[in-house]
KELUM-545262 format. One line per field, with one value per residue (C-alpha): residue in three letters; z, x, y; residue number from 1. Coordinates in steps of 0.2 Angstrom, whole numbers, plus 5000, padded with zeros to 4 digits. Example, Ala and Ser with C-alpha at 12.3 -4.5 7.8 and 13.67 -1.06 7.14 Angstrom:
<atoms>
tivo c(ALA,SER);
c3 c(5039,5036);
c1 c(5062,5068);
c2 c(4978,4995);
gutor c(1,2);
</atoms>
This chain:
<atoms>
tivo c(UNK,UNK,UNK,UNK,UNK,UNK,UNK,UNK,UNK,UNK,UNK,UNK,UNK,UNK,UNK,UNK,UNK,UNK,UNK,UNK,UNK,UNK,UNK,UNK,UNK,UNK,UNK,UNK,UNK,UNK,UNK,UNK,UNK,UNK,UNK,UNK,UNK,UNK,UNK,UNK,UNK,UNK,UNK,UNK,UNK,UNK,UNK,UNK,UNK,UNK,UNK,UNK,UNK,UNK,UNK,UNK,UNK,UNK,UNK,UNK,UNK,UNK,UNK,UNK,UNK,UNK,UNK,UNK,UNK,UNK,UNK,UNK,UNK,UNK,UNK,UNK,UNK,UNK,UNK,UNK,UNK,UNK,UNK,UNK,UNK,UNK,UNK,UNK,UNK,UNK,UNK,UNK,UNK,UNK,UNK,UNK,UNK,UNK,UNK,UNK,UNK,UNK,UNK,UNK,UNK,UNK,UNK,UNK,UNK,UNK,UNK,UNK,UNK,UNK,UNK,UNK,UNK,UNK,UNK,UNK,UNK,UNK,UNK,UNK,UNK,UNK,UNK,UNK,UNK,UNK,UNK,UNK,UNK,UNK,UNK,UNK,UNK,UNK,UNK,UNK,UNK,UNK,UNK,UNK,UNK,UNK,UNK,UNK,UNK,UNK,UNK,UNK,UNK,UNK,UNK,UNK,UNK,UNK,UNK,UNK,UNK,UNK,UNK,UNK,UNK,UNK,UNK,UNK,UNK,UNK,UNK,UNK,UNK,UNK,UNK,UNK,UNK,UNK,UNK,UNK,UNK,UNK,UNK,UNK,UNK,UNK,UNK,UNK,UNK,UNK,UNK,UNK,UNK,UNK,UNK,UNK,UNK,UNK,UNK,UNK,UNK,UNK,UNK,UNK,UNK,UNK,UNK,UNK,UNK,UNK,UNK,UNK,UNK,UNK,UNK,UNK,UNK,UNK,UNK,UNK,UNK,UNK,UNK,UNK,UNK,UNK,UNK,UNK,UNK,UNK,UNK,UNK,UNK,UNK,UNK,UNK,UNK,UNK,UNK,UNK,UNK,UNK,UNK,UNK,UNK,UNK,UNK,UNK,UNK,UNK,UNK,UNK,UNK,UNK,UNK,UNK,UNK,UNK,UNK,UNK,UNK,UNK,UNK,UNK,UNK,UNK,UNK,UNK,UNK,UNK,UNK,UNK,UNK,UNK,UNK,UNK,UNK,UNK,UNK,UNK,UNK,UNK);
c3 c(4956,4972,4985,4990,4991,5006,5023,5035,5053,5058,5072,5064,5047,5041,5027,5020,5006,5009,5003,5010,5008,5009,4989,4982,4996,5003,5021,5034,5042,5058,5049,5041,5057,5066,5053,5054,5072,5069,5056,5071,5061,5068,5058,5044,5032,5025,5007,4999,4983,4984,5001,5018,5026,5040,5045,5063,5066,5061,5068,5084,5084,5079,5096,5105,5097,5099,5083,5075,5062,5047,5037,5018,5004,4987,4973,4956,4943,4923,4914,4895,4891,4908,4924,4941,4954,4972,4988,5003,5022,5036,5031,5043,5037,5042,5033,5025,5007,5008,5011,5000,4986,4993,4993,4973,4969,4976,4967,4953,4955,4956,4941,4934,4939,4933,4916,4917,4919,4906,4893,4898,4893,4878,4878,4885,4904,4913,4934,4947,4952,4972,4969,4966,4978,4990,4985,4989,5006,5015,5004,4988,4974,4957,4945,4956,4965,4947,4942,4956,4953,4934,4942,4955,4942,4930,4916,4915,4925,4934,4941,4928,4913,4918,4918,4902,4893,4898,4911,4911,4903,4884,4882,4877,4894,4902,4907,4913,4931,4937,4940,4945,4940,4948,4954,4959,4969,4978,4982,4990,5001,5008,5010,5024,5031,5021,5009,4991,4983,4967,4970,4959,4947,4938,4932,4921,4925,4912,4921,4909,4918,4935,4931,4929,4944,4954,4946,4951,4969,4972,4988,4985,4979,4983,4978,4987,4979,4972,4954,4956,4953,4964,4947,4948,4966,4964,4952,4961,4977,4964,4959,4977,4986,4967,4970,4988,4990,5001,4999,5003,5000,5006,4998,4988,4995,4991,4998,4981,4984,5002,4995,4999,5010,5006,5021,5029,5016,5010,5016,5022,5037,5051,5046,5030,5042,5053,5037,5033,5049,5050,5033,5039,5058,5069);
c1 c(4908,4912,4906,4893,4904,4916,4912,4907,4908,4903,4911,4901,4910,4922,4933,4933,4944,4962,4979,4995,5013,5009,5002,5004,5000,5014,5009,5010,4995,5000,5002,4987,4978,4985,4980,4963,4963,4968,4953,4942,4934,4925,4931,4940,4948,4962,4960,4976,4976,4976,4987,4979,4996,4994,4977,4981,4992,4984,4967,4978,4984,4967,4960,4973,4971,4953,4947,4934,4944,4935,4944,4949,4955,4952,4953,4957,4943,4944,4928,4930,4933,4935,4945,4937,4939,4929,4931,4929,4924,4920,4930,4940,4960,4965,4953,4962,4957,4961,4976,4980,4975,4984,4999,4997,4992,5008,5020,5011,5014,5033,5034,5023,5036,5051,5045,5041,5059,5067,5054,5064,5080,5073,5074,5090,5080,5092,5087,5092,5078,5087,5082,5064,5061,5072,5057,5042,5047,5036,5024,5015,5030,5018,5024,5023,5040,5048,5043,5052,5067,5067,5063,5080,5090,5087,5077,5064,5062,5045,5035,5022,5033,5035,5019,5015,5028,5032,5024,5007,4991,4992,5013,5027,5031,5014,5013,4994,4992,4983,4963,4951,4934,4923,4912,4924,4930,4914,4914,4930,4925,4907,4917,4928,4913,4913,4905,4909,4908,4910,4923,4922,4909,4909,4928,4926,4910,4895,4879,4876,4891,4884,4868,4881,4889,4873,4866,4881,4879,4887,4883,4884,4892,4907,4897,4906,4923,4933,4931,4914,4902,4887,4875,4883,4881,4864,4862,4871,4860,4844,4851,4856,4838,4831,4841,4841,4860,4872,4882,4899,4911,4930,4943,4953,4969,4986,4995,5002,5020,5016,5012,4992,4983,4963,4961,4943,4941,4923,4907,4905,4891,4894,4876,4884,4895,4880,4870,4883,4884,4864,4867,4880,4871,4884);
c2 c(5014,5005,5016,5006,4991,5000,5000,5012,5009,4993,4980,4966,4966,4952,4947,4928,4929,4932,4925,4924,4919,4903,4904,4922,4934,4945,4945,4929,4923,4931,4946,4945,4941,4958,4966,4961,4966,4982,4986,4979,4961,4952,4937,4930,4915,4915,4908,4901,4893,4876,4877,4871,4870,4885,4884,4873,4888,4902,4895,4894,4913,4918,4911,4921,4936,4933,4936,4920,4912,4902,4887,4892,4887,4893,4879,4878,4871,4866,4868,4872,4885,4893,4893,4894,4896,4888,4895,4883,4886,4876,4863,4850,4853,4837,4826,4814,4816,4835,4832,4820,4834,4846,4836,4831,4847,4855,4843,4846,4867,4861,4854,4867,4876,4869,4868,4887,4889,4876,4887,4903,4898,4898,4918,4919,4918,4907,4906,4896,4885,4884,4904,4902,4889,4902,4915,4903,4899,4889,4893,4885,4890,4898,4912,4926,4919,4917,4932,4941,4931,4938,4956,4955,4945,4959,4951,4961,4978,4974,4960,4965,4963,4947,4939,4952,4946,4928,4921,4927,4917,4912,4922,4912,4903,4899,4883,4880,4872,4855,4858,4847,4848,4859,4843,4835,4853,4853,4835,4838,4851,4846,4826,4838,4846,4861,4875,4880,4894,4901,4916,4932,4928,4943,4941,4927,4916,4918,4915,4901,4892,4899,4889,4872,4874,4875,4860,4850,4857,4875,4883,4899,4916,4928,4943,4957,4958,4974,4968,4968,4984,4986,4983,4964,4963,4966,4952,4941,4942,4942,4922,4919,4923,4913,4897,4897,4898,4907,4926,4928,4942,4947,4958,4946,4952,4948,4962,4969,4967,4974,4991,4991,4981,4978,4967,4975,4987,4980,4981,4962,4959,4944,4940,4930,4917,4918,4912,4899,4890,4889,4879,4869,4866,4872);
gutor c(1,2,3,4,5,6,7,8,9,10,11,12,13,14,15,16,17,18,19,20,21,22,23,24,25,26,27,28,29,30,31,32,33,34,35,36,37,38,39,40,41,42,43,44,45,46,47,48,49,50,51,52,53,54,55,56,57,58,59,60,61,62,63,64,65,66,67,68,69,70,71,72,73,74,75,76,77,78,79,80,81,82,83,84,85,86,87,88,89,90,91,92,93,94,95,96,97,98,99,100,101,102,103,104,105,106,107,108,109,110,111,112,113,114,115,116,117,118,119,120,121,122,123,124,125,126,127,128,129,130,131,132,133,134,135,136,137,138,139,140,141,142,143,144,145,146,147,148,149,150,151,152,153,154,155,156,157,158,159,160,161,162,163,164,165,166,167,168,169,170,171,172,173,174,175,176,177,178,179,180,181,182,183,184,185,186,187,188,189,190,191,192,193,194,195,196,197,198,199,200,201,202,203,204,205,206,207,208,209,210,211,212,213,214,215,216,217,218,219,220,221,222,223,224,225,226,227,228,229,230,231,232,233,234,235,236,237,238,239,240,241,242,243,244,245,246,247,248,249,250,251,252,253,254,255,256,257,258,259,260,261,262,263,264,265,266,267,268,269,270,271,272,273,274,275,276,277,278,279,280,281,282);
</atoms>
């Protein structure tokens, strides 16, 4: 079903949508960034949710290692009765405004968080907090670092059983997180210079709420992704070229507890960043 969506061999491909540790990836961004060299890319983003915090340094390391490196960020939105999620690109990381989200948004994961955790005591689930925060590093603490805490506390026996028991959307302990709205998403990013995106459309986003977030100003449409057959690729590129918007596409990956890497795995063309910087003038 994917076949088309793999690449063959190409120098020009890239991938501009990847997470790390610094959300819930496994890998560092320097680890991510030799690993891009590796698969020969000509350029990538690192797309962490709600986290701008290592771009300076990963920009930085990305110079030296002489691949082109694209600001990220991938940013949760609340429109009833779904969750989205907008991709940004381009954008400066140290306008002010940004930040200040960025900030908010992360104290509001830590009390996410810790509410998470009061909730499983309720089950007989009683973790250290200090252990959690241990987990997330530097990084933007979320559910993926309790439920690996649960996993080597022996409360459940997998990750997965976590989130499918506990943790995950609509079970006993979820706690949903801060969004804004996906206006006020986009606003965010084109007020720092950058683009939005809608990211995975064919996951969870009807085309009638595709229609809403074009009106209020999406710029384009991750439509290369590994969730994504080629039959919705295809329609995805037939409302790009309609409304005059912009493709993206990137392998989504998190590293899956550092057992498979998808970094490069995808049939992405430079020609898209080349399309994006056209929009923006640069």
């Amino acid at each position: 079903m994917y076949r088309k969506l793999f690449h063959t061999h190409n120098p020009n491909r890239v991938d501009l949508h990847i997470h790390s540790n610094r959300s819930d990836g496994a890998f560092t961004c320097k680890e991510i960034i030799d690993y891009a060299c590796k698969r020969d890319l000509k350029a990538i983003s690192i797309t962490d949710h709600d986290d701008i915090s290592d771009l300076k340094s990963a920009e930085r390391y990305s110079k030296q290692k002489g691949i082109e490196f694209i600001t990220g960020v991938e940013i949760s939105a609340r429109t009833k009765p779904f969750d989205l999620h907008l991709l940004g690109y381009f954008f400066d990381y140290a306008n002010k405004h940004l930040i200040d989200y960025v900030n908010y948004f992360q104290n509001e994961r830590l009390k996410r968080a810790k509410k998470i955790v009061q909730l499983l005591k309720n089950y007989g689930i009683r973790l250290s907090f200090d252990l959690i925060q241990k987990k997330a590093g530097q990084g933007s603490i979320g559910r993926p670092h309790i439920a690996d805490v649960m996993t080597e506390e022996g409360y459940v026996y997998t990750y997965y059983e976590a989130f499918n028991k506990y943790i995950g959307d609509g079970c006993p302990c979820f706690v949903p997180k801060y969004k804004i709205s996906p206006a006020e998403a986009i606003a965010l990013i084109n007020n720092a210079g950058g683009i939005c995106v809608i990211a995975h459309p064919g996951t969870d986003v009807t085309d009638e709420e595709l229609m809403n977030l074009i009106k209020v100003g999406l710029e384009g449409i991750e439509t290369i992704h590994p969730r994504h057959t080629q039959e919705q690729v295809n329609h995805y590129r037939e409302i790009i070229v309609k409304h005059g918007l912009l493709e993206t596409g990137g392998s989504d990956c998190h590293g899956n507890r550092k057992s498979h890497v998808m970094i490069g795995q995808f049939n992405v063309p430079y020609s898209v960043v080349e399309k994006m910087k056209a929009w923006l003038g640069i």
